[in-house]
VMD Tcl script that draws the C-alpha trace (Angstrom):
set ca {
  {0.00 0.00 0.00}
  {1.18 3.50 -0.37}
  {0.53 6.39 1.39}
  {0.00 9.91 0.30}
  {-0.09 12.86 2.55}
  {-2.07 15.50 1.82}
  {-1.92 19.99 2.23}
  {-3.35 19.33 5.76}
  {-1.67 17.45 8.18}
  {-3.27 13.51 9.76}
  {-5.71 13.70 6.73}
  {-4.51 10.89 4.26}
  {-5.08 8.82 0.86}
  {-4.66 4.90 1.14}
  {-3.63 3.44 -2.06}
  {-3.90 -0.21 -2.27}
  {-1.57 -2.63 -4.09}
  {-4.05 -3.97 -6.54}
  {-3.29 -7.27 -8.25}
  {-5.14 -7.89 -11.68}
  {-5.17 -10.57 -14.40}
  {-7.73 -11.73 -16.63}
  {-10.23 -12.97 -13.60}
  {-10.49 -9.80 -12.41}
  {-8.38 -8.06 -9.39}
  {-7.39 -8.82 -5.38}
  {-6.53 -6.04 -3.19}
  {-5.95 -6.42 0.99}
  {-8.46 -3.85 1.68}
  {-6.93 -3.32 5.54}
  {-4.18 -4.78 7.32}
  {-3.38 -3.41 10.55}
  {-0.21 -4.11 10.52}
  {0.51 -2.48 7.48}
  {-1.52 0.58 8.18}
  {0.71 0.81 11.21}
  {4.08 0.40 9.83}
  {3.07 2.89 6.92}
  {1.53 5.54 8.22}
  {2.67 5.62 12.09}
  {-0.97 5.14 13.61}
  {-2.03 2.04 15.88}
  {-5.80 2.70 15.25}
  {-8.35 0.07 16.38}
  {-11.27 -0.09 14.54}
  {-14.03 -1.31 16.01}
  {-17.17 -0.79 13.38}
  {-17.63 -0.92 9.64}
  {-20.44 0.83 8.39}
  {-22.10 0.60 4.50}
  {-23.93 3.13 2.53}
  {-25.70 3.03 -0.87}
  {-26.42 6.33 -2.30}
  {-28.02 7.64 -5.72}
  {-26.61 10.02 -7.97}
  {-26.84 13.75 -6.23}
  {-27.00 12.39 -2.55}
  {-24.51 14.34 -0.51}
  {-23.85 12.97 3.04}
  {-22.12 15.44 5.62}
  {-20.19 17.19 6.78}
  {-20.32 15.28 10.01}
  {-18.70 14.16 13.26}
  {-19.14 12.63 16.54}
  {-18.65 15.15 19.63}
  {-15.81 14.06 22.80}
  {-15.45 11.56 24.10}
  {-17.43 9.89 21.21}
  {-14.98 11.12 18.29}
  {-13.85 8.70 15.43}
  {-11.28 8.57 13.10}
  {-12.23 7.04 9.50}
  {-10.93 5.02 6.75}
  {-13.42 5.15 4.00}
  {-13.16 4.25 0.38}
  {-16.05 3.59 -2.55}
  {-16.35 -0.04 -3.67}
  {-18.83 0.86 -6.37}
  {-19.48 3.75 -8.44}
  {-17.37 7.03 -7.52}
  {-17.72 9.66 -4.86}
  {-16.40 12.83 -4.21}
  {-15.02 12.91 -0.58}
  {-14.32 15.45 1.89}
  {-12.24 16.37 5.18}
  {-12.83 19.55 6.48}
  {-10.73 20.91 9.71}
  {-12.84 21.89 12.73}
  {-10.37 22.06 15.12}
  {-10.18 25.91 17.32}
  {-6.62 27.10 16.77}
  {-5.71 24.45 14.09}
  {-3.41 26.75 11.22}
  {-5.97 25.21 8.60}
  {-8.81 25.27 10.56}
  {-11.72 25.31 7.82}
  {-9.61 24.35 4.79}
  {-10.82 20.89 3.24}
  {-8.78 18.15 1.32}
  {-10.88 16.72 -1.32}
  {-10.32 12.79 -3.04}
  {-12.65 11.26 -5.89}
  {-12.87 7.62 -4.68}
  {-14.00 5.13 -7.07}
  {-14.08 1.39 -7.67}
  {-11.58 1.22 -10.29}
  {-8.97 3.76 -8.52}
  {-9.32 1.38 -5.29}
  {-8.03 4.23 -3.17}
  {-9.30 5.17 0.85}
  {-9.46 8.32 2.74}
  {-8.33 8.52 6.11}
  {-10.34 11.13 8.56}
  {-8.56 11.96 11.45}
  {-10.83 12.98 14.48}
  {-11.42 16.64 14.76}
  {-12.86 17.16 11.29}
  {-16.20 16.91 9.78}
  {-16.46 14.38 6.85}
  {-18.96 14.04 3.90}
  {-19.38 13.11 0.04}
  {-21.04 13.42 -2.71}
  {-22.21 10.66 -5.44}
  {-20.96 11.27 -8.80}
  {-22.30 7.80 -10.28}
  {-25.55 6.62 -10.77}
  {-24.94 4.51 -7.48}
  {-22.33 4.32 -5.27}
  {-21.84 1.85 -2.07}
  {-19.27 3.54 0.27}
  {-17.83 1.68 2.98}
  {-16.19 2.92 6.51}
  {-14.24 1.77 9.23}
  {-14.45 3.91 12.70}
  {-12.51 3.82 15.62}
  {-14.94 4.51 17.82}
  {-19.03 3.07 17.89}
  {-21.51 5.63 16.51}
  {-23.28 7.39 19.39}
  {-26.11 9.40 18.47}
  {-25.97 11.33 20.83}
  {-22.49 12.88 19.99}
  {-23.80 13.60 16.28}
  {-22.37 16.73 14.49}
  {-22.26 18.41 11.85}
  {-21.61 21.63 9.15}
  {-23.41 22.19 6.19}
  {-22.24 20.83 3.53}
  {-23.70 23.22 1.31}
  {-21.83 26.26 2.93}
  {-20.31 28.34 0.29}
  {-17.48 29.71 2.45}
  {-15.43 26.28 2.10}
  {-15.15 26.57 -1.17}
  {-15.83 23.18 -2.01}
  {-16.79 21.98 -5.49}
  {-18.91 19.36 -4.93}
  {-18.70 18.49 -9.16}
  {-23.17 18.37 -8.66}
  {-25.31 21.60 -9.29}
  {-26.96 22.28 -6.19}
  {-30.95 21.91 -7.58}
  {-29.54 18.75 -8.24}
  {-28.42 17.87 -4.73}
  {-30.22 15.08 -2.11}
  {-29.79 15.92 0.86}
  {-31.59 14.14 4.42}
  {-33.15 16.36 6.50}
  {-31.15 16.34 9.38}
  {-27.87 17.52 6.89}
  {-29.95 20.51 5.73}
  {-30.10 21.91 9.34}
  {-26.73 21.68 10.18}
  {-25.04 25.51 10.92}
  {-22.48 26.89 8.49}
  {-19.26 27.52 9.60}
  {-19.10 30.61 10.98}
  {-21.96 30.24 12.98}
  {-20.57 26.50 14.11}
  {-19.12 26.59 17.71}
  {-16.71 23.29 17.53}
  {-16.08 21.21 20.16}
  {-12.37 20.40 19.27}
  {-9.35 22.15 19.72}
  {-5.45 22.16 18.28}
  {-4.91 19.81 21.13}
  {-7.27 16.75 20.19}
  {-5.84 13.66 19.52}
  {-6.76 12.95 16.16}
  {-6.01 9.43 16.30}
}
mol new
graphics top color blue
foreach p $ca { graphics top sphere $p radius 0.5 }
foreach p [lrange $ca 0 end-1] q [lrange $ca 1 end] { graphics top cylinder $p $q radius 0.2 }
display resetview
C-alpha cells in the first residue's frame, strides 16, 4: 500500500496494491499491521459501516462530539464519490480548509479522517456503495455536523446544487461561521 499525505496534516489517501489478471483483481483492503508500519498510527477499529447512495445524494459534513470522536478510513467499492475532510479544530493553522479525493471502484483508493474534522461526500455515479471503518461506535448522541452546502469552504462538490439530495437532518446543520466546535489544536486525532 502507499501512502500519500495531503496539504493538511493527519488527513490521508490509502492506495492499495491492486493485483489484476484476466479474472479480475485482489486487493488487501486493511491490514493493521501495514496501516501501522506505513503511516505511524495504531488505530483500532471497532465498526464498519455501509452506505448506498443515488446520484446527487450528498452525506455530511459530520462528526461525533468528545469523548465519542472517530477517526475514519473510507473508500467507494462501487461507483465514484467525491469525498471530503474539512478541519474543525479551534486554533488548528488550517482550521476550515478541506482536502478533497474522488474515490472510485476502479482507482481502489481510501481516505483517512482523522478525528477533529467533519467528513462528507457526494455521489458522482448513478450509485455508489461507500464503505467505513471507525474507531470509535456511533453514538447518536455525539452527532455533528456543518453544512455541507456552505459556500465559504469553497468546495466543489462536481453536482449543481438543484440537483443535490440531501436528508433532513444535513440541511439543518449551521455553516461555519456560525458552528461553535467542540475540538481544539490539542485533540488527539487518532
Amino acid at each position: 500500500m502507499e501512502v500519500i499525505k495531503t496539504a493538511i496534516e493527519g488527513v490521508l489517501i490509502i492506495e492499495p496494491k491492486v493485483f489484476g489478471d484476466a479474472r479480475g483483481y485482489f486487493l488487501e483492503s486493511f491490514n493493521a499491521k501495514e496501516f501501522t508500519e506505513k503511516t505511524g498510527l495504531s488505530i483500532n477499529f471497532v465498526q464498519d459501516n455501509e452506505s448506498m447512495s443515488s446520484y446527487g445524494v450528498m452525506r455530511g459534513l459530520h462528526f461525533q462530539r468528545p469523548p465519542f470522536t472517530q477517526s475514519k478510513l473510507v473508500r467507494c467499492v462501487k461507483g465514484a464519490v467525491l469525498d471530503v475532510a474539512v478541519d474543525i479544530r479551534k486554533g488548528s493553522p488550517t482550521y476550515g480548509q478541506h482536502v478533497v479525493v474522488e474515490l472510485t471502484e476502479n482507482n481502489h483508493r481510501q481516505f483517512f479522517v482523522p478525528r477533529g474534522f467533519a467528513h462528507g461526500f457526494a455521489v458522482l455515479s448513478d450509485v455508489a456503495v461507500f464503505q467505513y471503518k471507525c474507531d470509535n461506535f456511533y453514538a447518536p448522541q455525539a452527532d455533528g455536523g456543518i453544512s455541507i452546502l456552505d459556500e465559504s469552504l469553497g468546495i466543489d462538490w462536481k453536482i449543481p446544487t438543484e440537483k443535490a439530495l440531501l436528508s433532513e437532518k444535513d440541511t439543518k446543520h449551521a455553516l461555519l461561521k456560525d458552528f461553535d466546535s467542540p475540538f481544539d489544536i490539542n485533540v488527539n486525532l487518532y
